[in-house]
C-alpha positions, 0 to 999 in steps of 0.5 A: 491155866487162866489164873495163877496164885503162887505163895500169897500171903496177906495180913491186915493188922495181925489178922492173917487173910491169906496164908501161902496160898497157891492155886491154878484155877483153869480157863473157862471154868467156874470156880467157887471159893468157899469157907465161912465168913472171916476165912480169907476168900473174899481177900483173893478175888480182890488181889486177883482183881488189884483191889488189893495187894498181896504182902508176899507171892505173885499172880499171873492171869492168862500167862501174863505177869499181873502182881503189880498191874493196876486194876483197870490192866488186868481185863477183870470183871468184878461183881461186888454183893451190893449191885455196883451199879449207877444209880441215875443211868438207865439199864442200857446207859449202865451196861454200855458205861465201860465200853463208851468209856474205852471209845469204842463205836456208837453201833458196836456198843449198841449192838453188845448192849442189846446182845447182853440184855438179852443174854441176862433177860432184861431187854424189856427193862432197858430204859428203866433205872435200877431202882425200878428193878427187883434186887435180882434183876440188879444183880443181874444188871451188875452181871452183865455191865462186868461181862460188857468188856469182855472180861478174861476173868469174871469175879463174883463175891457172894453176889446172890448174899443180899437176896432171899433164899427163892431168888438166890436159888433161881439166880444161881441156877441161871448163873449155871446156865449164863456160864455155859453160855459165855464161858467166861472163866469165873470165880465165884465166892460163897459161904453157902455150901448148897450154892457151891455143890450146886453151881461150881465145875471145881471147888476151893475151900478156904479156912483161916486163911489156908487151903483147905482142899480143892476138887470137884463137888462129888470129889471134895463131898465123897472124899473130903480131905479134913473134918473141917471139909467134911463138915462144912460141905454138909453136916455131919455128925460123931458115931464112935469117933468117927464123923459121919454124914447123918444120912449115912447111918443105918438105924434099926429096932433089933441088934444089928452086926457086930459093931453096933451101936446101941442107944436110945431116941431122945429127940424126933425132928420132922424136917419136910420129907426127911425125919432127924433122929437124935440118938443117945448111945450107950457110950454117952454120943449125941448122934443124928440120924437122917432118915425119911418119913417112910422109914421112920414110920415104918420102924415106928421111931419114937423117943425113948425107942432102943434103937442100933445104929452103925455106918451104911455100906460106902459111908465116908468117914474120918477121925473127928480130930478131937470134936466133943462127942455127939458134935453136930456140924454143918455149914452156916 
């Protein structure tokens, strides 16, 4: 294992960050740590990086005992949301900073920082200053003057956060592609569930400050341990008690098996190729119902239809643990 977290606890005034954490986070591996905001992930990385201090409990990164290690020891590189980057250097004299500074040769440092503009697309932008970039290529820049180092760890907290949704996505694919690459073991912070599904090998989901589950995407979004993960890795919805994923509901205009629910429409809500479809059932729920275009079209669903609603074959669901009926969820 890379990274060991054994029993941290941390607290800023009464607030709990952290509360007995343990997690293995395995070498070469990208890990996302997801949760909403004020949960406690961005605390982690920084105790891991020596940011900050844990109250209690230990960690240890490639076998090395780093509790009480300052930062500049633990060989980790760290990515921060507003591009940590020196605003008067030029691109190259940025990512050449951390190895001038550990008296490395003149030709090796030029060689790695031509490596690693390369490596992350900015070769052609290497004399210019950061404020002649766009935030993507910044945070790009910042990417790469981490990764100069060689980093046993890379941390990443909500790196892609200040930027807009088309540039997140395409960094965030690239971010796939980069670790791939380097293999560089990486831990990623998120509150964005998309981002999480989509880019990480393992997931860690935080919740006040506790561990909520951890597992791969399929693992945690197919099996989630807790409605807490089942709502926020996606939404999800109540139908007889149970939360559901909306897109795991059939929907019908004649009775179905026994156990149906019936209801009726009471709101349709085009959302590009897929139609959401609110359900007021018998029992006095709020269901939403994810179906396509076609479907909706060819059961002609239309507000104030009676309609049946039960679980399709296969769907996951778990108790909603006290949530108002008709709870709608999903990540923010």
């Amino acid at each position: 294992m890379s990274i060991e977290i054994t029993g941290v606890n941390k607290s800023f005034g009464d607030f709990v960050a952290l509360d007995n954490v343990n997690l293995s986070l395995p070498t070469g591996q990208l890990t996302a740590l997801l949760g909403p905001s004020g949960g406690g992930k961005s605390t982690l990385p920084r105790i891991i990086a020596g940011l900050d201090n844990a109250d209690t409990g230990s960690v240890s990164i490639e076998g090395v005992e780093a509790t009480h290690l300052p930062p500049q020891k633990r060989n980790v590189g760290f990515v921060f949301q507003h591009y940590a980057v020196f605003k008067h250097m030029s691109v190259a004299k940025n990512v050449a900073f951390g190895l001038e500074i550990r008296k490395k040769p003149k030709a090796e440092v030029k060689a790695r920082v031509a490596e690693l503009l390369e490596l992350v697309h900015l070769s052609q932008f290497a004399d210019r200053l950061p404020s002649q970039l766009s935030g993507g290529q910044r945070q790009r820049l910042a990417l790469a003057r981490a990764l100069a180092v060689e980093p046993s760890v890379l941390l990443l907290d909500e790196p892609f956060g200040a930027l807009d949704a088309k540039v997140r996505k395409e960094l965030r694919d690239w971010l796939r592609r980069l670790h791939d690459e380097v293999h560089v073991t990486t831990v990623f912070v998120t509150h964005d569930q998309e981002e999480a599904l989509e880019v990480a090998d393992e997931i860690v989901v935080i919740n006040q400050g506790r561990v909520e589950q951890v597992g791969t995407p399929d693992e945690l979004y197919d099996a989630p341990a807790s409605d807490f993960v089942m709502s926020f890795l996606g939404e999800a919805t109540t139908l007889g008690g149970q939360l559901i994923r909306p897109h795991d509901i059939e929907l019908s205009v004649t009775p179905l098996v026994v156990g149906g629910v019936e209801g009726v429409v009471s709101r349709v809500l085009r959302v590009g190729f897929e139609v959401r479809v609110t359900v007021l059932t018998d029992a006095g729920e709020e269901v939403v119902v994810v179906v396509t275009r076609t479907a909706a079209r060819h059961l002609g669903v239309q507000e104030g239809r009676h309609v049946w609603l039960s679980p399709a074959a296969g769907a996951v669901t778990l108790p909603s643990a006290g949530l108002p009926a008709g709870t709608a969820l999903h990540a923010v």
